[in-house]
Structure formats: C-alpha cells, structure tokens
C-alpha positions as CSV (number, residue, x, y, z in Angstrom):
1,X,184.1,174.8,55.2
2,X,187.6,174.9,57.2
3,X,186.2,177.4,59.9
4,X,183.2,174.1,60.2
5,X,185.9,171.4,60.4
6,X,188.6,173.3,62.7
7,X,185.8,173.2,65.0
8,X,185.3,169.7,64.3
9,X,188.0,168.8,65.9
10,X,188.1,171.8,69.2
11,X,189.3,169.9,72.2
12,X,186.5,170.0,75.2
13,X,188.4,172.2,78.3
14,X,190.3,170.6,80.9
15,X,189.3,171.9,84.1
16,X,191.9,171.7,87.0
17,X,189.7,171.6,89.9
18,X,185.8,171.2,90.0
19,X,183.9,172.6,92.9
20,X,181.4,170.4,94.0
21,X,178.1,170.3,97.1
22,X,178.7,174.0,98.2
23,X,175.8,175.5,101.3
24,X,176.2,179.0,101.5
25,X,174.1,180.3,104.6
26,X,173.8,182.9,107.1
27,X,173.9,182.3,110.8
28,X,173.5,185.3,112.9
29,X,176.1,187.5,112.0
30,X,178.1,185.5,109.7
31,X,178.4,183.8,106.6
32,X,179.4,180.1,106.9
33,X,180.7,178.2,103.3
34,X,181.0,174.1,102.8
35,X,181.6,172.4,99.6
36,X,183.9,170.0,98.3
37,X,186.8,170.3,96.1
38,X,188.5,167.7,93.7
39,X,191.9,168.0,91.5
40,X,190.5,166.4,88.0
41,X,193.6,167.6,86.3
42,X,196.5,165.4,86.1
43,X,199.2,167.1,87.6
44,X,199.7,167.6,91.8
45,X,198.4,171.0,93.3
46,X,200.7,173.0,95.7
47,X,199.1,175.0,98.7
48,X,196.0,175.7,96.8
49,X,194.2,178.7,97.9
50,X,190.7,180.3,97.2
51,X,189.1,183.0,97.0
52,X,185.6,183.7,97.8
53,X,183.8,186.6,96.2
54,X,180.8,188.4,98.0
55,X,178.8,190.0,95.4
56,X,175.7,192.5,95.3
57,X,172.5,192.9,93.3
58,X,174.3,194.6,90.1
59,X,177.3,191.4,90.4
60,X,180.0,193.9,91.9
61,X,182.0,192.4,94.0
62,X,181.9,193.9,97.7
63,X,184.2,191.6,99.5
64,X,186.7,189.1,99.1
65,X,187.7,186.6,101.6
66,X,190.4,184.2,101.0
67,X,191.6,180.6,102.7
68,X,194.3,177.4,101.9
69,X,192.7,174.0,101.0
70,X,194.0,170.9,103.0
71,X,196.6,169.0,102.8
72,X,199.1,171.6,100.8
73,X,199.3,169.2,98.2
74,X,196.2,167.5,96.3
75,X,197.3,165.0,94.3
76,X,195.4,164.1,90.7
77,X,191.6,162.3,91.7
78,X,192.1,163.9,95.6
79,X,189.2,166.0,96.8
80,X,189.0,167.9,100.0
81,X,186.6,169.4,102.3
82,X,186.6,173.4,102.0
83,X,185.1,175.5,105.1
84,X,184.6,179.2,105.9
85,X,183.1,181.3,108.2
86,X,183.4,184.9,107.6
87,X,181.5,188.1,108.5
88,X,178.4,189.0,106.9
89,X,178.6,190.9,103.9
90,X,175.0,192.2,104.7
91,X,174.5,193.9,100.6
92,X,175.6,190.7,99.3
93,X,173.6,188.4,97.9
94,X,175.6,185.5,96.3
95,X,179.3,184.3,96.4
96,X,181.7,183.2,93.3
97,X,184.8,181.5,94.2
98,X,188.6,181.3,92.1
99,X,191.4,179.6,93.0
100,X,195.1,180.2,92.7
101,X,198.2,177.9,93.6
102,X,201.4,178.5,95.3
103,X,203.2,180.4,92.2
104,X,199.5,182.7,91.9
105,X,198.8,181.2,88.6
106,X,194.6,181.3,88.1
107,X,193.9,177.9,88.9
108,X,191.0,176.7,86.0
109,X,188.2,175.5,87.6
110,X,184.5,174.2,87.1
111,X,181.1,174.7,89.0
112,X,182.4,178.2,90.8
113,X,179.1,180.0,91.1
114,X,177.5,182.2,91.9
115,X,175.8,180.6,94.5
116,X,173.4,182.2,95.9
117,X,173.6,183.3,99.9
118,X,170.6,181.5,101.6
C-alpha cells in the first residue's frame, strides 16, 4: 500500500530541452540535419552543444558529429534552428542526438530519436 501511494505522488520529468521537426536526408555524399530546438526548462542555457549519433543496423554507434546551438545563450521558452551537414556515414541508418552545456553536464532532453536517415 505505500509502494502504490509513493507512486501516487512521482513527479512527471522535467525535460530541459525538447527537440522538435528534425529531416534527416541524404544528398549525394552527405548527410544534411534540420530540426528545431526549444529550452522548456526554467533556467538560461550557456553555449549549448549537441551531439549527433550515426548508428547501424544492431544500434552501435559508428560516428559522432558534434555542433554549438545559436545564440550561446537560450533563455527559458527560446528555441533555435539546428543545422548540419556532415559526411555520409554510408552503414548508418538512423541518428540519435544529446546535448551538453558549457560545464559538459548531459543536458535532459526530449524527442532525441532515433530518426531514421531518409
């Protein structure tokens, strides 16, 4: 009977960041990446960066590639745009992404994937 009404009272997660409208396409011989970001946390981000994960059939991860969201600080309710164009990871077959901030604390974020590589 506690165990049922401890979880009662669990607290939904706060996200930090949700990741939102992401195309991932090939184009020749290169990989491009849009999406949108917003902060739905309540403090300011610093020099945000993410990291985009290139992974296989059997979800290994093959390549990373990594980038800094504009502007360097996203205040609470801000989104921004986020663009990449990378090589092509030709044995990949979807990308996750994960963010970090200035200090390298693991930024918590929503909607991150995988998406798969059209």
């Amino acid at each position: 009977m506690v165990c049922l009404a401890a979880g009662a009272f669990a607290q939904e997660k706060k996200y930090e960041v949700r990741l939102s409208d992401v195309s991932v396409r090939r184009d020749a011989d290169s990989v491009i990446i849009d999406g949108r970001l917003e902060n739905c946390g309540d403090k300011t981000l610093k020099k945000l960066k993410f990291f985009i994960e290139f992974r296989n059939t059997d979800h290994k991860t093959v390549s990373t590639r990594d980038g800094e969201v504009e502007p360097k600080l996203l205040e609470p309710g801000d989104d921004s745009e986020v663009h990449a164009q990378v090589p092509d990871s030709v044995r990949a077959i979807d990308v996750v992404f994960r963010f970090e901030d200035a200090s390298g604390r693991v930024v918590d974020a929503t909607n991150t994937g995988p998406f798969i590589i059209e």
